[in-house]
C-alpha positions as CSV (number, residue, x, y, z in Angstrom):
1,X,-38.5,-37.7,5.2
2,X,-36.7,-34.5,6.6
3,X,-32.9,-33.9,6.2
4,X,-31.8,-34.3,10.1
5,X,-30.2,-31.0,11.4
6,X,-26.4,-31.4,11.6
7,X,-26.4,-29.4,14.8
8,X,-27.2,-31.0,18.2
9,X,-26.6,-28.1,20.2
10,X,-25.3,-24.2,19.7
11,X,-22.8,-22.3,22.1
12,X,-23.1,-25.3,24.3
13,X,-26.5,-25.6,24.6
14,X,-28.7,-28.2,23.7
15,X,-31.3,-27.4,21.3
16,X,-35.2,-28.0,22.3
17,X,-37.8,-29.4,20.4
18,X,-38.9,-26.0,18.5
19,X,-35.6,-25.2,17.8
20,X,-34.2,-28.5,16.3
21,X,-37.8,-28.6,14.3
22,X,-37.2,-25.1,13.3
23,X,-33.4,-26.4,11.6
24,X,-35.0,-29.7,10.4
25,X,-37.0,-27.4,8.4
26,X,-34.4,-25.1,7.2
27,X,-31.9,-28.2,6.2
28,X,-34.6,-29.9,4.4
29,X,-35.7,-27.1,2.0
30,X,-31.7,-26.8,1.4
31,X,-31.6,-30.6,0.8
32,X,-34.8,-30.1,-1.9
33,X,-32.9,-27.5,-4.0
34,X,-29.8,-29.5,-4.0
35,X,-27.5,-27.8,-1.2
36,X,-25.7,-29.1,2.0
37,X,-23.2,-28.0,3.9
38,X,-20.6,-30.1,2.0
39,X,-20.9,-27.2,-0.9
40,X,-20.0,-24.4,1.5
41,X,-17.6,-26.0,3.9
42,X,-13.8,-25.2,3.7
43,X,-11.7,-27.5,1.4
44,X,-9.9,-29.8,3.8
45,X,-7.2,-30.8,1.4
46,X,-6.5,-27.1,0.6
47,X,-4.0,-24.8,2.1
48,X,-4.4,-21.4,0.7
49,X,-6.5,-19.3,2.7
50,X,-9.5,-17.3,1.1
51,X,-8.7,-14.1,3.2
52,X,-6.6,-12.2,1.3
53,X,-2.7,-11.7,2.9
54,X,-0.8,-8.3,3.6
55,X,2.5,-7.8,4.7
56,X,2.2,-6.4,7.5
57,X,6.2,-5.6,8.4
58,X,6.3,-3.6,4.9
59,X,3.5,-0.8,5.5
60,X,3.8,2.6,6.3
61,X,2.9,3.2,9.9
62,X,-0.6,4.7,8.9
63,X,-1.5,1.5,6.8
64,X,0.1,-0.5,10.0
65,X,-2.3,0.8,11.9
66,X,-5.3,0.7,10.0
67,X,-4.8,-2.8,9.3
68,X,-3.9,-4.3,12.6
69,X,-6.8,-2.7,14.4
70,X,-9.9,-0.5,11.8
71,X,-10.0,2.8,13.9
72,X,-13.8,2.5,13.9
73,X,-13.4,-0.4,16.1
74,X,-10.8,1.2,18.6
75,X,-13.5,2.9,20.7
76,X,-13.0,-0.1,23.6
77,X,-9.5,1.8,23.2
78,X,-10.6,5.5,24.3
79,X,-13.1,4.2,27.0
80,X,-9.9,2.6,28.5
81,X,-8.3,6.0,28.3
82,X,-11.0,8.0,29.7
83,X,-11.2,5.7,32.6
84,X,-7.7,6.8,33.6
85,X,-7.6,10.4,32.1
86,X,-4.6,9.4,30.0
87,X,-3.2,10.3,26.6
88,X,-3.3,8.0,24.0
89,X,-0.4,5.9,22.8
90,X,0.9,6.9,19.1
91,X,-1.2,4.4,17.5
92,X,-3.7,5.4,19.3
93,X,-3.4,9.2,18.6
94,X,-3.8,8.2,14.8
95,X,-6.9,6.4,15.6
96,X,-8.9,8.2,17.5
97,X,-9.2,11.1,14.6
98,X,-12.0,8.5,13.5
99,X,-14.0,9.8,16.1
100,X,-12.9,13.3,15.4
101,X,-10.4,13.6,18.3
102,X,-6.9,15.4,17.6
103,X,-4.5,15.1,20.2
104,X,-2.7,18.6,20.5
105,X,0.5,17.3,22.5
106,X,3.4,18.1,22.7
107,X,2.0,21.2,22.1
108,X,-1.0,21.1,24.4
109,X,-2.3,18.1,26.5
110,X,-5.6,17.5,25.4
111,X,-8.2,17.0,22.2
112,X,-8.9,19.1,19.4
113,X,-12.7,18.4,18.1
114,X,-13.9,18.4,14.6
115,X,-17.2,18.0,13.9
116,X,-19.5,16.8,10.6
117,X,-21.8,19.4,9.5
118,X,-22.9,18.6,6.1
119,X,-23.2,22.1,4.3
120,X,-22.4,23.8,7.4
121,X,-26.1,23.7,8.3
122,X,-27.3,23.6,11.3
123,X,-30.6,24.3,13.5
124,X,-30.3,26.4,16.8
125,X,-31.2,23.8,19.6
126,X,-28.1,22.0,17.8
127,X,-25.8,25.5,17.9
128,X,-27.0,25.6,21.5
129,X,-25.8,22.0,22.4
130,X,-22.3,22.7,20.7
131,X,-21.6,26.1,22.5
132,X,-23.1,24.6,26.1
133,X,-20.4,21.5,25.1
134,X,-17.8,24.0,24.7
135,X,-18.6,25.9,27.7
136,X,-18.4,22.8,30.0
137,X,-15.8,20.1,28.3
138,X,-13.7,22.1,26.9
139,X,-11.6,25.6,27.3
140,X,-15.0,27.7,25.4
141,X,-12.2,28.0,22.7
142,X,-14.4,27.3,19.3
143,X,-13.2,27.7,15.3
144,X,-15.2,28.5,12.5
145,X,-13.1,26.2,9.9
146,X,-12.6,27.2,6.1
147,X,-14.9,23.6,5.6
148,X,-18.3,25.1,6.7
149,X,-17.6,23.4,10.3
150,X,-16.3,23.6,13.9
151,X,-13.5,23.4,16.2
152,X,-13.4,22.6,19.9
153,X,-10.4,22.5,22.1
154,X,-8.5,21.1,24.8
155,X,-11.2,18.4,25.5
156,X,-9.0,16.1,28.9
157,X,-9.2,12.6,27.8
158,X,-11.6,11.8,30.7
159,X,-14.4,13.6,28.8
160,X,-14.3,12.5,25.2
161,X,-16.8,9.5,26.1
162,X,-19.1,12.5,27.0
163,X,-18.3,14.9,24.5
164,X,-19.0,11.9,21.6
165,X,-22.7,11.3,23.3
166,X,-24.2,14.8,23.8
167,X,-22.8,15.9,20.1
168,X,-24.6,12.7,18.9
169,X,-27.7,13.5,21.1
170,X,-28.4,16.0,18.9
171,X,-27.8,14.5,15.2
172,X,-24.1,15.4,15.1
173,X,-21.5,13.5,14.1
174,X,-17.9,13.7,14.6
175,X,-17.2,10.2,13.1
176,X,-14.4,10.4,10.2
177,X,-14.0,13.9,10.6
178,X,-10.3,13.6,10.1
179,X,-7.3,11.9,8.6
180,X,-7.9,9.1,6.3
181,X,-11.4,9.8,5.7
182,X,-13.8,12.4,3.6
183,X,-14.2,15.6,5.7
184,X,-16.6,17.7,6.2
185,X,-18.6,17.9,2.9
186,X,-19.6,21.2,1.7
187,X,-22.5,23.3,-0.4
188,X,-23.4,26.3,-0.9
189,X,-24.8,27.9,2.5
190,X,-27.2,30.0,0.8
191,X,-28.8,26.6,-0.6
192,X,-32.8,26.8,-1.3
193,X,-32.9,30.3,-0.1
194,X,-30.5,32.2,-3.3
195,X,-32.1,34.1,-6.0
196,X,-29.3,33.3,-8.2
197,X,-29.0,29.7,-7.9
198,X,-29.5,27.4,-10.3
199,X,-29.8,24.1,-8.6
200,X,-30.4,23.4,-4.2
201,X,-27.4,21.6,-3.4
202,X,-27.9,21.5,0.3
203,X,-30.4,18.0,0.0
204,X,-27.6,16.1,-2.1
205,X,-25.2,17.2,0.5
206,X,-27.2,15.6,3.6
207,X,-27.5,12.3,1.5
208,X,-23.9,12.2,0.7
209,X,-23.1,12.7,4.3
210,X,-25.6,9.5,5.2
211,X,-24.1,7.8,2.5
212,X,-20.6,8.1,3.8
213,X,-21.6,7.6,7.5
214,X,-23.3,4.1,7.1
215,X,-20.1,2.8,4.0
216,X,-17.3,1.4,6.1
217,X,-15.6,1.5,2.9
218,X,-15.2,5.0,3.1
219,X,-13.2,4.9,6.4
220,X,-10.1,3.9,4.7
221,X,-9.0,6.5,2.3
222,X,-5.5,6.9,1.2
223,X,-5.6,10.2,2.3
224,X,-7.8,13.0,3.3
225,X,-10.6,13.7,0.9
226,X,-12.8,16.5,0.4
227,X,-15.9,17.2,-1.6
228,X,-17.9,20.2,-2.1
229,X,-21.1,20.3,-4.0
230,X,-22.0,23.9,-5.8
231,X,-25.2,24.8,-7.2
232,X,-24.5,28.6,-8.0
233,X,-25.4,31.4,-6.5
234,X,-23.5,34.8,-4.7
235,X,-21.9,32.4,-2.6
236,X,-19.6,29.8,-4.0
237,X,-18.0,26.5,-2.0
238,X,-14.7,27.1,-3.5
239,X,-15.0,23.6,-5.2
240,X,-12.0,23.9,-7.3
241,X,-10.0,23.8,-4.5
242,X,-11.7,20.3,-4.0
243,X,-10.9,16.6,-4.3
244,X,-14.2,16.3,-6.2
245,X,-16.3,19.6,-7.0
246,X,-19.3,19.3,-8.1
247,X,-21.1,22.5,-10.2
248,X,-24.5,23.1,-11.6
249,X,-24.8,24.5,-14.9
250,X,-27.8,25.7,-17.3
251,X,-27.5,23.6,-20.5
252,X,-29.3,25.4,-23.2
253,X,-30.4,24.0,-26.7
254,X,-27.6,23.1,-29.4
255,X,-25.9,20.2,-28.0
256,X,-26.9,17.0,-30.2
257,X,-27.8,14.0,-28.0
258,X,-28.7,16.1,-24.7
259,X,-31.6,17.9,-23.5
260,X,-31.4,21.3,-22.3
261,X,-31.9,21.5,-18.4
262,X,-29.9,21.5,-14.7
263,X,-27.0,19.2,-15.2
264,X,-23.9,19.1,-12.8
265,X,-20.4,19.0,-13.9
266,X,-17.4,17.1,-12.3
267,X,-13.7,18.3,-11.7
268,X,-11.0,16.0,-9.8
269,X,-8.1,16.7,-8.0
270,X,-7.9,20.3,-6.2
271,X,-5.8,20.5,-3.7
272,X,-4.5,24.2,-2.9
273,X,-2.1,23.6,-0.7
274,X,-0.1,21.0,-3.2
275,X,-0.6,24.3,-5.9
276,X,-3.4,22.4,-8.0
277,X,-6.8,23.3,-8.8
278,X,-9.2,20.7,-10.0
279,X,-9.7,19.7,-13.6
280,X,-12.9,19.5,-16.1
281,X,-13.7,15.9,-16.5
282,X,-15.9,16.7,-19.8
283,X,-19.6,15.3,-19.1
284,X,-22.8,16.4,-18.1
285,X,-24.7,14.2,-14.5
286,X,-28.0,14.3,-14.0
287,X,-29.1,15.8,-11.1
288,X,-30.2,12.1,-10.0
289,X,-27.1,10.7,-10.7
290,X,-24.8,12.8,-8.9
291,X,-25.0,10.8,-5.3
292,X,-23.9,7.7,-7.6
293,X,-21.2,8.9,-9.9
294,X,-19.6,10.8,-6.9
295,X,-19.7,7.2,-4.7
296,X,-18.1,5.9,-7.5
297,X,-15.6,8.4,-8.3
298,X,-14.3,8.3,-4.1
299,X,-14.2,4.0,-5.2
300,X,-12.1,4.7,-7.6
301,X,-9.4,6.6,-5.6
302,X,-10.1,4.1,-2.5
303,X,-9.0,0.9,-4.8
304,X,-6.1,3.1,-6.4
305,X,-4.5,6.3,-4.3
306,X,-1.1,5.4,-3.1
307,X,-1.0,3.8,0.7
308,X,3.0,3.6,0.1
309,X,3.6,7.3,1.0
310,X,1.5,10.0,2.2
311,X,3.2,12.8,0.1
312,X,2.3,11.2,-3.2
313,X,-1.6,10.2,-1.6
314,X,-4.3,12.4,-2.6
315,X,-6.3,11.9,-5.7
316,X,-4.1,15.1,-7.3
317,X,-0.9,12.7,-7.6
318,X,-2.6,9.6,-8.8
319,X,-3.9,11.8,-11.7
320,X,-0.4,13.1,-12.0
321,X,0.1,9.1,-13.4
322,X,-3.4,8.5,-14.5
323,X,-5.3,10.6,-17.5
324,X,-8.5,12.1,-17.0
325,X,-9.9,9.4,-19.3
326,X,-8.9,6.6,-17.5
327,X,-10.4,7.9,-14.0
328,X,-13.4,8.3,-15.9
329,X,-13.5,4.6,-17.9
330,X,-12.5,2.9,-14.5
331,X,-15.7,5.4,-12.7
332,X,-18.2,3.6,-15.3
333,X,-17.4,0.3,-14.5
334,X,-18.3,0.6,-11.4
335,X,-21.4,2.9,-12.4
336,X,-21.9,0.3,-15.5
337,X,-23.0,3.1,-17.8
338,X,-21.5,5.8,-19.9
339,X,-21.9,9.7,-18.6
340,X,-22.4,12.3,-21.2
341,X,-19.7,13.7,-22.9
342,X,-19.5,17.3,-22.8
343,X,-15.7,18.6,-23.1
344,X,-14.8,21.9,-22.1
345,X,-13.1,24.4,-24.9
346,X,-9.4,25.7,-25.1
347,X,-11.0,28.3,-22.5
348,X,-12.5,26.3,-20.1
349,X,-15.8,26.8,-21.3
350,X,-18.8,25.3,-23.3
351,X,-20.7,27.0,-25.8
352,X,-24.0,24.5,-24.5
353,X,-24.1,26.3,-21.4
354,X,-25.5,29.6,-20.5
355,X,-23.3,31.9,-19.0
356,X,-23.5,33.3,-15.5
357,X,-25.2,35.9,-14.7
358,X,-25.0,36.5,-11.4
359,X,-24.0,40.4,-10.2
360,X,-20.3,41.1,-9.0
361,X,-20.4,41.3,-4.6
362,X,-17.8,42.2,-2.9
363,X,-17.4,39.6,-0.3
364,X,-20.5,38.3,-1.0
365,X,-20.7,36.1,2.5
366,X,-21.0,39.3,5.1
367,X,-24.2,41.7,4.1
368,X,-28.0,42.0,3.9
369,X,-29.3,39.6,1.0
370,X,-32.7,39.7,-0.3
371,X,-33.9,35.7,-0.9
372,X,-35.6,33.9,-3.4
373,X,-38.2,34.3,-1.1
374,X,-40.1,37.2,-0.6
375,X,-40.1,39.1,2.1
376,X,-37.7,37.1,3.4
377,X,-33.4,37.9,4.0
378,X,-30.2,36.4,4.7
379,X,-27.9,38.0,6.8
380,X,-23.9,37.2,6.7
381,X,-22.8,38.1,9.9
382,X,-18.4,38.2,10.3
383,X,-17.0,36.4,12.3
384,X,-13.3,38.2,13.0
385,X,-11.1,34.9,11.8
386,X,-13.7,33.3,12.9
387,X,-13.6,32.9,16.1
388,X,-16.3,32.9,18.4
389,X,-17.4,32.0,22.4
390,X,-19.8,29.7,24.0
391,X,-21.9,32.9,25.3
392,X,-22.2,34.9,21.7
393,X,-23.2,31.2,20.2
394,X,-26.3,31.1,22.4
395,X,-27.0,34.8,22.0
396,X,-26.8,34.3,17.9
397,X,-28.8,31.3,18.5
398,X,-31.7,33.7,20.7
399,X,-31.4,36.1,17.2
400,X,-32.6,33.0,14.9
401,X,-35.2,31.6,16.6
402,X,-36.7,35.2,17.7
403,X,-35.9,36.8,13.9
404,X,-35.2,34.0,11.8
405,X,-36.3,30.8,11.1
406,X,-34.2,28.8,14.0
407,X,-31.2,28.1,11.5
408,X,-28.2,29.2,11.0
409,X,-25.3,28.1,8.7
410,X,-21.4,28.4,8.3
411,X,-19.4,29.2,5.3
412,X,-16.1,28.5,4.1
413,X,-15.4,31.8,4.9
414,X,-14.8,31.2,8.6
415,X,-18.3,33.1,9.0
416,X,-22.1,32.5,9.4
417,X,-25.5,33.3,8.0
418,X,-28.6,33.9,9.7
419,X,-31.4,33.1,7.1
420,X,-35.3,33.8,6.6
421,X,-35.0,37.4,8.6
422,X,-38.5,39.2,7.9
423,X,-38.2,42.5,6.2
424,X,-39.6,44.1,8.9
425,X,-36.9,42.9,11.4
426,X,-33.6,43.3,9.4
427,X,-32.8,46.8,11.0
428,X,-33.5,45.1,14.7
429,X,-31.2,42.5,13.7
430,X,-28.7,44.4,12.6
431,X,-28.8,46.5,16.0
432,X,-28.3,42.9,17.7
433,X,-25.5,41.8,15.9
434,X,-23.4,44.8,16.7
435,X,-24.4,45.0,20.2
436,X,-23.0,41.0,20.1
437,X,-19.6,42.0,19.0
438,X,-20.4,41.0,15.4
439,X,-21.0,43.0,12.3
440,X,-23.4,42.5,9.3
441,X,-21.7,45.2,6.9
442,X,-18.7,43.7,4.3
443,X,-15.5,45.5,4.6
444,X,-13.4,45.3,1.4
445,X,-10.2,44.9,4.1
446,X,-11.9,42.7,7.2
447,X,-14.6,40.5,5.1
448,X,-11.2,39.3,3.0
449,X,-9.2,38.1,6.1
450,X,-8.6,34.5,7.0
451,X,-6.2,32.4,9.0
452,X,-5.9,29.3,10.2
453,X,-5.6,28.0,14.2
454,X,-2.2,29.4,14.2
455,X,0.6,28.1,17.1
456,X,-1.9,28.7,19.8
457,X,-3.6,25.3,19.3
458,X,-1.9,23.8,16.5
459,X,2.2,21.8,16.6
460,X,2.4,22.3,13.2
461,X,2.2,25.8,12.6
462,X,4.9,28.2,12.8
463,X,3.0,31.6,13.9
464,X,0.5,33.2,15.8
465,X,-1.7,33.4,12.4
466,X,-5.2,34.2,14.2
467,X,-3.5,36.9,16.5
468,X,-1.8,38.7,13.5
469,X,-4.5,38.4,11.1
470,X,-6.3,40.5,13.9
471,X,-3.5,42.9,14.0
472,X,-3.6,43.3,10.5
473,X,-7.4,44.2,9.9
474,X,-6.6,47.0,12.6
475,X,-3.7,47.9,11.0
476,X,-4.8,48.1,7.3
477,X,-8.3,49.7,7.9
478,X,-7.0,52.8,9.8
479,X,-4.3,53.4,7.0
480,X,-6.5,52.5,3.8
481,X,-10.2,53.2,2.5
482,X,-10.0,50.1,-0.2
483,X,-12.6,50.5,-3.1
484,X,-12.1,47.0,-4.1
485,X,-12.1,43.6,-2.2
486,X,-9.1,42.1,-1.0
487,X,-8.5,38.6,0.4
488,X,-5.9,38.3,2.4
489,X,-5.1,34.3,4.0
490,X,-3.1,33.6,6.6
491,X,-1.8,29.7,7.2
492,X,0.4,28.8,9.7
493,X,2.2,25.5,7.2
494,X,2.7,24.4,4.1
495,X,-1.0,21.8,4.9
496,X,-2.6,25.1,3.8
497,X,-5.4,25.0,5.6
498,X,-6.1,28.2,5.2
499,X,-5.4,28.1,1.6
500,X,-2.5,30.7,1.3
501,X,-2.1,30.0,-2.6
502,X,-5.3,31.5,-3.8
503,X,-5.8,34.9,-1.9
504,X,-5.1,37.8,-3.4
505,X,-2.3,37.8,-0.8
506,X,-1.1,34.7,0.5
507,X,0.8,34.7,4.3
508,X,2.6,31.6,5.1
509,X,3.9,30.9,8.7
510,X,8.1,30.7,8.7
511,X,10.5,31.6,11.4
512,X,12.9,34.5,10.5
513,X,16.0,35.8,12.4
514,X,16.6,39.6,13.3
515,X,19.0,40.3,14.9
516,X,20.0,36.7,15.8
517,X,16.8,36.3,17.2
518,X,14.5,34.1,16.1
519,X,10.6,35.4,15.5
520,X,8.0,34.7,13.7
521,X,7.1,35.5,10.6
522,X,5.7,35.1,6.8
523,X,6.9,34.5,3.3
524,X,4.3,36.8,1.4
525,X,2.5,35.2,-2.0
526,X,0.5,37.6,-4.6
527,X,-2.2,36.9,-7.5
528,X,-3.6,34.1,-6.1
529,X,-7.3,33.6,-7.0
530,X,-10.5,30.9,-7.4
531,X,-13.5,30.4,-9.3
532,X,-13.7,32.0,-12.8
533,X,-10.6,33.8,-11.3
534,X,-8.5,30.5,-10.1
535,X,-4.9,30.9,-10.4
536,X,-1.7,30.2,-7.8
537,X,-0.1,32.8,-6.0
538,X,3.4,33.5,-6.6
539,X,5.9,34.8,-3.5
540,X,7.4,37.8,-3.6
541,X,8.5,38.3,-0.6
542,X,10.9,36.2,1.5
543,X,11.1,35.8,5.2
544,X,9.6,39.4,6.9
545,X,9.0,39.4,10.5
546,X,5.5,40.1,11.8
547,X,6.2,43.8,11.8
548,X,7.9,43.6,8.3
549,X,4.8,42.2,6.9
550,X,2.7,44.5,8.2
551,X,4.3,47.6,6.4
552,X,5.4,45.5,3.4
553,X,1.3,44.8,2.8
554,X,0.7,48.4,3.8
555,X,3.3,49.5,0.5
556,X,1.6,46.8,-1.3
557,X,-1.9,48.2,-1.2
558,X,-0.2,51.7,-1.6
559,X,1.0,50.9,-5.2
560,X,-1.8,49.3,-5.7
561,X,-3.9,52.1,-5.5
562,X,-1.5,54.7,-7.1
563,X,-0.7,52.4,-10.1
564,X,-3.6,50.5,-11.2
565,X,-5.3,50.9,-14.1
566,X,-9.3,52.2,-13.7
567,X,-11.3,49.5,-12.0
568,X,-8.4,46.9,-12.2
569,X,-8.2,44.2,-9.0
570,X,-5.3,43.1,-7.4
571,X,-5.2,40.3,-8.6
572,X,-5.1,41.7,-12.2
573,X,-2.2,44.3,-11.2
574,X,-0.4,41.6,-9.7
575,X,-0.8,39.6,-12.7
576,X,0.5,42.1,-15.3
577,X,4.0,42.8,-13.4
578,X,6.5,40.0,-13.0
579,X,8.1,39.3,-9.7
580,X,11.0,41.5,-10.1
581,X,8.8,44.2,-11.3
582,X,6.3,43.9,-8.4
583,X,9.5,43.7,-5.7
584,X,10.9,47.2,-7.0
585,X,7.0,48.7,-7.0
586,X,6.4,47.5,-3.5
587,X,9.5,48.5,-2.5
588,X,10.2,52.0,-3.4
589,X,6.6,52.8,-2.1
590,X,6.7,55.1,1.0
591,X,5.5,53.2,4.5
592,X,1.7,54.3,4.8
């Protein structure tokens, strides 16, 4: 005899013969291995409630927010907006950055746009889409960031429903592009196609990105979170300067217990604008491990960061409280294995591992680049601050498909590279690009120079930083003929975002008096420095008006050049002089 359904009807509706068969059925094979819905209904007699409680009154307003309504599920929210072509109220505002909208006011009324582009890789028909979006929903103002990605701006509220769909048409995403969540994830953008690499990083960066995009739990960071994968190469990802960086190395023979081979290693907690670069956390991953172990590692910082203030938030300040060796005992718990040990030495190094050896570039993203490939080129193309239009988008997108191999990728280096350019058409290429406004050949002044949106676009910044960092490369090229790189960043606050603390020269955005009137202006930072040449800039000058840090740079590179030491960089003279030292040398310099 079959168990009789408990349910007579569902939603109001009585069931039929097939359906109550279909549940007689179900119950029945319950009832035969010893279930009914006595052993999962709710405890009558009990009071406590199996959802866990929060109090609510004693969040921050972020964690308010997040809790009384996910942002993921507050799209009803903007379609109600749209409808009426109104901002958004402040919750709201905080919200709707899960869908990759900023809203710009007071400073301007209407949405910046930040997209997901894994690795900064993207194909042309997609490049085409973004600049005909640009051109129609918003102002044709569009950034190269310093995350491999783009900018759009002053989108009206009216079209963000519109905006969302026709950058998802084309296997974009925009979804946890900022605030709480990981942002745009990064690799090297000469992945697959680099004679120097050692591992193809671009792959485990696309499978990150799905991995993210379909985990909820990765929607509710303490804090912003970024990751950069880097598998070697003439052009780096900067992962130092990363949340998590992830590095291939070459393990040769001599380390007991491991094979030689491709391993990756793991550093935690970079964060340039808070003055830290990320530490070593002493194993080897396999190169099918790393999706895993870097999941895990974001767990670890999602069930731990600090949701009580958002100054103390990013994985850098809980490892201020945490060792090294606890981040990594509470990783494999989750992983339920051990990594490999492999610690580094006193110097940062490891004796296991073979040493670079890949050639010193100058500004190894702008230039013509042979590939692994023969026959076949990569071309770095600047982008001046990285700026570019709607109408030289679709024109670099015409040079790709015609020349190339219908891609083209960004860099961290607010710039882009055309790859897979026969030999035969490098010289026709290089005509086009100059013809476009652009330039293929590295300048060891203009290749250096970055800068964030600046006050144009952005409340929080403090200057003009795109407009004087173009003022600057016209200024400094017609008074110097540099024989070594410089990098010069320009970042409008103390978020960094163009990462002031490890260019040569550093320009942060303050607001000076002359005169008792009130201009803009920089505080000026020297030494600064990444990869095998990390190292935080220190300021040496205080407060200089635009014009005053023009010719204060101009006496900079002046004593550079007439005291250095033979084939010294800047960073190195900067590093051998203290403050006072360098103050008096750039001072008594005569204006160039």
């Amino acid at each position: 005899m079959t168990a009789p359904s408990p349910f007579e009807s569902i939603a109001g509706q009585t069931l039929n013969s097939e359906q109550r068969a279909y549940l007689d059925g179900l119950f029945a094979g319950l009832k035969n291995r010893g279930l009914s819905f006595a052993d999962v209904a709710p405890d009558a007699s009990s009071n406590v409630s199996s959802a866990p409680t929060r109090d609510v009154e004693s969040l921050i307003f972020e964690e308010r927010v997040k809790f009384e309504l996910h942002p993921l599920d507050a799209y009803p929210l903007l379609l109600e907006d749209a409808l009426a072509n109104r901002a958004p109220e402040k919750e709201n505002i905080f919200r709707y950055k899960w869908n990759g909208l900023f809203y710009l006011a007071p400073h301007k009324e209407g949405y910046m746009a930040r997209l997901r582009i894994p690795g900064g890789q993207l194909k042309t028909f997609q490049f085409r889409e973004i600049a005909k979006v640009a051109d129609e929903l918003t102002t044709g103002y569009v950034q190269i960031t310093t995350r491999a990605n783009f900018q759009l701006r002053l989108i009206e509220p009216k079209d963000t429903p519109e905006f969302l769909r026709r950058i998802q048409s084309v296997g974009l995403h925009s979804r946890g592009s900022g605030a709480d969540n990981i942002r745009n994830l990064t690799a090297n953008p000469t992945a697959g196609i680099d004679p120097y690499e050692l591992f193809d990083t671009m792959p485990l960066c696309h499978q990150m990105g799905q991995i993210i995009l379909n985990n909820r739990e990765f929607y509710d960071m303490p804090r912003k979170f970024n990751i950069a994968f880097d598998g070697g190469g003439l052009i780096g990802t900067v992962e130092d300067t990363n949340d998590i960086g992830v590095s291939a190395v070459n393990v040769i023979d001599g380390q007991p217990g491991i094979a030689a081979g491709i391993y990756f290693r793991i550093k935690l907690g970079g964060a340039t604008g808070h003055k830290a670069f990320a530490h070593d956390l002493g194993v080897l991953v396999k190169p099918e491990q790393v999706l895993k172990v870097t999941a895990d590692l974001v767990r670890v910082y999602v069930a731990n960061g600090n949701r009580g203030d958002r100054k103390k938030a990013r994985l850098k300040h809980l490892l201020e409280t945490w060792s090294l060796e606890k981040y990594l005992a509470e990783t494999e718990k989750l992983l339920g294995y051990q990594l490999l040990r492999s610690p580094l030495n006193e110097h940062g190094k490891s004796p296991f591992e073979a040493p670079e050896t890949i050639p010193e570039t100058p500004h190894s993203h702008v230039g013509v680049f042979a590939q692994k490939q023969k026959g076949l080129n990569y071309i770095g193309v600047a982008i001046p601050v990285g700026q570019i239009t709607p109408k030289q988008m679709l024109r670099l997108a015409d040079i790709a498909d015609n020349y190339g191999s219908g891609e083209i990728r960004l860099t961290v280096w607010q710039n882009l590279i055309i790859p897979n350019i026969a030999d035969s058409m490098v010289e026709t290429v290089k005509k086009a690009l100059v013809k476009l406004g652009f330039d293929w050949r590295q300048s060891n002044v203009r290749s250096g120079i970055i800068a964030c949106t600046g006050n144009s676009y952005c409340k929080f910044a403090s200057s003009n930083t795109k407009g004087h960092a173009l003022q600057l490369s016209d200024y400094l090229d017609k008074r110097f003929n540099l024989d070594q790189p410089i990098n010069i960043h320009l970042t409008g606050c103390p978020n960094s975002c163009a990462q002031h603390y490890m260019g040569d020269i550093g320009l942060l955005a303050t607001k000076v008096k002359v005169s008792g009137e009130t201009l803009e202006g920089y505080h000026i930072f020297v030494g600064g420095g990444f990869g095998k040449n990390q190292a935080v800039g220190r300021q040496v000058f205080n407060g200089l008006s635009v014009e005053d840090t023009k010719s204060t740079i101009a006496k900079m590179l002046s004593a550079f050049q007439k005291s250095r030491t033979p084939g010294e960089t800047f960073q190195q003279f900067t590093t051998r002089h203290d403050l006072n030292a360098l103050q008096t040398l750039f001072s008594e310099t005569a204006s160039v």
